[in-house]
C-alpha positions as a Markdown table, in Angstrom:
| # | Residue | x | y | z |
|---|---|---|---|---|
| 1 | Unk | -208.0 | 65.6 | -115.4 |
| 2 | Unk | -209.7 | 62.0 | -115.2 |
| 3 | Unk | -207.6 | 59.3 | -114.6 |
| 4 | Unk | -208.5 | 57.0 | -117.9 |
| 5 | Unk | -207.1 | 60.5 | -119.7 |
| 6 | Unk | -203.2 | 59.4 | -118.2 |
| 7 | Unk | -203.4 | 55.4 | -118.6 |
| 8 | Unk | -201.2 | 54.4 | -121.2 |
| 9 | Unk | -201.1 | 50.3 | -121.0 |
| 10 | Unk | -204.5 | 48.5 | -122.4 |
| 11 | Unk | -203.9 | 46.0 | -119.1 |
| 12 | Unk | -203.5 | 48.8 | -116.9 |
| 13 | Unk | -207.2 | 50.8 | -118.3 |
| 14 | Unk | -208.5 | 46.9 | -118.1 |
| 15 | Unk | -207.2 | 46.5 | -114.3 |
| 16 | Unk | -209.0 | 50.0 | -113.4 |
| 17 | Unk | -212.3 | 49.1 | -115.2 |
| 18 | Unk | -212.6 | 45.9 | -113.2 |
| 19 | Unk | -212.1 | 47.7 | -110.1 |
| 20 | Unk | -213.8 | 50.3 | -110.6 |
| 21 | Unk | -217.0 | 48.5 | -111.7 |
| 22 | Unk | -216.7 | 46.8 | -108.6 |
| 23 | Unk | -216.2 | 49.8 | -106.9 |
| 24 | Unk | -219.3 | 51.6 | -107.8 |
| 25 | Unk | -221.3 | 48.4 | -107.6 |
| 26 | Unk | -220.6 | 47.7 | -103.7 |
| 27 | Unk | -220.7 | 51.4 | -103.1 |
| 28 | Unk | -216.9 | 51.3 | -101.8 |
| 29 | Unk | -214.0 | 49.8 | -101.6 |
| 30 | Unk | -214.5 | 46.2 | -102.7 |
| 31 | Unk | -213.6 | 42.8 | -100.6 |
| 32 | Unk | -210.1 | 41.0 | -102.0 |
| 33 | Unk | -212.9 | 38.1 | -102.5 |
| 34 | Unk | -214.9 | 39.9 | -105.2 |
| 35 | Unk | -212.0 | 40.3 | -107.7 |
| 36 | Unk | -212.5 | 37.9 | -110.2 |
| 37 | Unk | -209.0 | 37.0 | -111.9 |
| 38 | Unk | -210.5 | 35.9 | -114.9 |
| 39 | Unk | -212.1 | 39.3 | -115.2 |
| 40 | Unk | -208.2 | 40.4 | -115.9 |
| 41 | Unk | -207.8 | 38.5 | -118.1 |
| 42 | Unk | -203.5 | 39.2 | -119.9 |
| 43 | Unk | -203.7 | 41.4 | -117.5 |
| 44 | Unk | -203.6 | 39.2 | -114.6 |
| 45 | Unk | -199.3 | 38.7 | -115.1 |
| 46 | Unk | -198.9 | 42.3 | -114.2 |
| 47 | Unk | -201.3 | 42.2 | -111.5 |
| 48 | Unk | -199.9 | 42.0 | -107.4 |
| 49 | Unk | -201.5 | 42.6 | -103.9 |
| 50 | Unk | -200.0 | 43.3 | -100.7 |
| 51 | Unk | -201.4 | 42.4 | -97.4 |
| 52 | Unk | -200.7 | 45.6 | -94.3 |
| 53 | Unk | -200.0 | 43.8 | -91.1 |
| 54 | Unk | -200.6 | 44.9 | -87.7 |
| 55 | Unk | -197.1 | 46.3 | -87.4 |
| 56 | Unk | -197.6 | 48.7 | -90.8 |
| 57 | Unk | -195.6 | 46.4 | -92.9 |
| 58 | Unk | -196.6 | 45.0 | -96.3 |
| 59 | Unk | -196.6 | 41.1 | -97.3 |
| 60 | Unk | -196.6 | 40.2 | -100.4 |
| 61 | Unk | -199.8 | 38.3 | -101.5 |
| 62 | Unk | -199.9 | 37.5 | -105.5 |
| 63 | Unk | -196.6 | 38.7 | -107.9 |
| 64 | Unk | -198.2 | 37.8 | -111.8 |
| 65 | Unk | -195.6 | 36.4 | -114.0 |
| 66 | Unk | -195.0 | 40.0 | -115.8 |
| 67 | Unk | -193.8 | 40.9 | -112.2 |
| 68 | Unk | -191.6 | 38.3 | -111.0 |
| 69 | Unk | -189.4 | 38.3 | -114.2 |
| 70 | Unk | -188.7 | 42.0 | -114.2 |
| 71 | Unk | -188.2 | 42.0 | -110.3 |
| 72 | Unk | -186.0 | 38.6 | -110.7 |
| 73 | Unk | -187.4 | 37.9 | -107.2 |
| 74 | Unk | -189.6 | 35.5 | -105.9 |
| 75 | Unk | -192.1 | 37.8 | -104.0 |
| 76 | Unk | -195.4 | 35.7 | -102.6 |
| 77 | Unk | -194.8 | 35.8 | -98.8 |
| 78 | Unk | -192.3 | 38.2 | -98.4 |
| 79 | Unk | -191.5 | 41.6 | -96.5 |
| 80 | Unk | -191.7 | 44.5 | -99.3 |
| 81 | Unk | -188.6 | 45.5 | -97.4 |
| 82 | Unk | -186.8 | 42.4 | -98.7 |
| 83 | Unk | -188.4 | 42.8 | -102.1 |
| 84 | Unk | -187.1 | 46.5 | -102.5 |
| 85 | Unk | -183.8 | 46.5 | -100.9 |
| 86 | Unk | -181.8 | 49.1 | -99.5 |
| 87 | Unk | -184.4 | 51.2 | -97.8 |
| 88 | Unk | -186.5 | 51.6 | -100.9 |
| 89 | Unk | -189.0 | 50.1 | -99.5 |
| 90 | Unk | -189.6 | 52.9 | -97.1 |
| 91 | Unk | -190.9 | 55.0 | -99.9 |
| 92 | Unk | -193.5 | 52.4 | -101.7 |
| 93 | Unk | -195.2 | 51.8 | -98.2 |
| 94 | Unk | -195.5 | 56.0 | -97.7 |
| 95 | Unk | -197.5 | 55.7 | -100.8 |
| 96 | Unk | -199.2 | 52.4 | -99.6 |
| 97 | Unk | -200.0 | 53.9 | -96.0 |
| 98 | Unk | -201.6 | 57.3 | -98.0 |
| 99 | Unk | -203.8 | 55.2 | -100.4 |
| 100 | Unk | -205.3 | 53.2 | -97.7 |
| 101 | Unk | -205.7 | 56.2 | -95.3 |
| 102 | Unk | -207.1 | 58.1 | -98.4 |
| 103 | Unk | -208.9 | 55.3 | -100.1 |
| 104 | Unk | -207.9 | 56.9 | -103.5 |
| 105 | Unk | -206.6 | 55.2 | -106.4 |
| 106 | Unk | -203.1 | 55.8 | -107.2 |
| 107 | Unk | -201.9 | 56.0 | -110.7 |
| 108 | Unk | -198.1 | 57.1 | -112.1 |
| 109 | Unk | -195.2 | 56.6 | -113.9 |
| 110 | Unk | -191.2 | 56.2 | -112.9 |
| 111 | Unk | -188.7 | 56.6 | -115.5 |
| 112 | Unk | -185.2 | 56.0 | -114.9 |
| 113 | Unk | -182.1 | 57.0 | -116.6 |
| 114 | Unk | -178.3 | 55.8 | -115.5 |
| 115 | Unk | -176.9 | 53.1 | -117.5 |
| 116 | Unk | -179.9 | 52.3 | -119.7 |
| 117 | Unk | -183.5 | 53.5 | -119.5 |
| 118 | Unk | -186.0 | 51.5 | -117.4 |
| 119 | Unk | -190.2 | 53.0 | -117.7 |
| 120 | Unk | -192.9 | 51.7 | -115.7 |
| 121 | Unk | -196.9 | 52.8 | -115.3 |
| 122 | Unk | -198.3 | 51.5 | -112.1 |
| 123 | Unk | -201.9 | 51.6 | -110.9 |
| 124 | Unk | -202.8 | 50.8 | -107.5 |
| 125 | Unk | -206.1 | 51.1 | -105.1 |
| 126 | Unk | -207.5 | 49.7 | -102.3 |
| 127 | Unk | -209.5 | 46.2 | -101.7 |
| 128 | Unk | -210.8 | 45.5 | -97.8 |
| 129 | Unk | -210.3 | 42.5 | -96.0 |
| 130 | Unk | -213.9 | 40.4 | -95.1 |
| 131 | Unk | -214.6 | 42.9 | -92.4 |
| 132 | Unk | -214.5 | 46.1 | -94.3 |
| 133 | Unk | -210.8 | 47.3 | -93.4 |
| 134 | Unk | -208.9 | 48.4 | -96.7 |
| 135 | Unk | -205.7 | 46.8 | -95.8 |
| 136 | Unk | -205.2 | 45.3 | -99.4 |
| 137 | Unk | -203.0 | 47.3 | -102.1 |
| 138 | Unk | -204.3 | 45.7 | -105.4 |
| 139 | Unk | -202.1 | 46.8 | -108.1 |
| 140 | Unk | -200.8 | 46.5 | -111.3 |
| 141 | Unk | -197.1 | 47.5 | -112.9 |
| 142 | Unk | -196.0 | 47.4 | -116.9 |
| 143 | Unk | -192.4 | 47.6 | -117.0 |
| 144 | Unk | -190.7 | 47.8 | -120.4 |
| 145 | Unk | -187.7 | 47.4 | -119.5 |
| 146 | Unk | -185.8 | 46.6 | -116.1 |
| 147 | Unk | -182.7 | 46.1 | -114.2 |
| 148 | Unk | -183.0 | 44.1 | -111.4 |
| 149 | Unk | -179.2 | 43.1 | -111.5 |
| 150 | Unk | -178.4 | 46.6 | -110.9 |
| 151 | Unk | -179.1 | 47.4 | -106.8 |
| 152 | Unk | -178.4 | 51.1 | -107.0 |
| 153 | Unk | -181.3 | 51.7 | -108.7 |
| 154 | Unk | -184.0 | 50.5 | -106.6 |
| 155 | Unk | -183.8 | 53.4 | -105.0 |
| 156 | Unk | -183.8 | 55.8 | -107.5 |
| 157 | Unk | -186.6 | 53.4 | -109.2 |
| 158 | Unk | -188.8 | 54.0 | -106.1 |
| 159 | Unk | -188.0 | 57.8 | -105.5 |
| 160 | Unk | -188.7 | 59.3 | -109.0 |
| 161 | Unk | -191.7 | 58.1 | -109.2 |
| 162 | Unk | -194.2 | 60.6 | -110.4 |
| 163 | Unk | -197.8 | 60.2 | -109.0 |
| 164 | Unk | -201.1 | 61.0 | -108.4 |
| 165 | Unk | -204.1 | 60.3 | -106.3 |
| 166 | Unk | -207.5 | 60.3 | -107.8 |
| 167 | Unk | -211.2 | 60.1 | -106.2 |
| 168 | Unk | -212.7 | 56.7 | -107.0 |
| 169 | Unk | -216.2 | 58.2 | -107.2 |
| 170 | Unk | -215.5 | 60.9 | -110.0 |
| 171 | Unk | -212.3 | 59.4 | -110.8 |
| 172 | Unk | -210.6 | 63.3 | -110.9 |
| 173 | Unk | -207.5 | 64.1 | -109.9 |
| 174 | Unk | -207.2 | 65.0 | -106.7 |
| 175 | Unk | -203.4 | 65.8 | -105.7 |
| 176 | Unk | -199.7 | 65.1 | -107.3 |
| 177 | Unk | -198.1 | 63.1 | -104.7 |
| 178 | Unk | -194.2 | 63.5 | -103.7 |
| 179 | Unk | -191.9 | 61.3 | -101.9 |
| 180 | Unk | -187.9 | 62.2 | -102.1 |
């Protein structure tokens, strides 16, 4: 299966296109500087990138609007492990560390049932830094509902989280990916 056949969100298929375009035009990964946020257009409030550092840690670069409401956190400049508390964290960068080891684009889905009903389709992949390291995760999230208030659920948020990687050249599927 093909990638474009699982994207649900118009911003999300938008966010892809733009990367990918770029993708197969530089014959790679593209540099953070060729993104072109006008290119997103409405998509640009779902948009976010973080930054790997030296230590394997992620930094948090850009948080769009659509972000920081449903995460009710300011996010620019901060640790994902603040951002996801309660070791939740741990689990987002296992499937940070694998995309930029794998340079793959990551695409999935997280449904969450305790108290309400919280769905979210994310799409991630790789942009490299001016020297041609991929230490970038560009991504994109469409929540429809969330519950930020609630801290027993980041972790459940982050673990049920069904995904898959996908080749950027053909754009196929290439594994399901599994975190508990």
């Amino acid at each position: 299966m093909i990638i474009l056949d699982r994207i649900l969100d118009p911003d999300i298929r938008l966010f892809f296109q733009v990367w990918h375009s770029l993708y197969k035009t530089l014959g790679g990964i593209p540099p953070r500087s060729a993104i072109e946020p006008l290119d997103l257009g409405r998509a640009l409030a779902k948009v976010w990138l973080y930054e790997q550092q030296p230590d394997g840690s992620y930094i948090s670069a850009i948080s769009g609007d659509h972000i920081r409401t449903n995460w009710g956190v300011r996010m620019k400049g901060k640790p994902l492990s603040e951002i996801i508390p309660l070791g939740g964290h741990k689990h987002v960068e296992k499937r940070f560390n694998y995309l930029l080891e794998k340079q793959c684009v990551i695409h999935g889905f997280n449904v969450t049932e305790t108290k309400g009903h919280s769905f979210a389709e994310r799409l991630y992949a790789p942009l490299a830094n001016a020297e041609g390291d991929p230490v970038y995760v560009f991504g994109i999230s469409n929540y429809n509902q969330t519950f930020y208030t609630d801290t027993d659920r980041f972790r459940e948020i982050v673990q049920r989280f069904e995904v898959y990687s996908y080749a950027p050249d053909t754009i196929e599927e290439q594994e399901k990916l599994s975190y508990e």
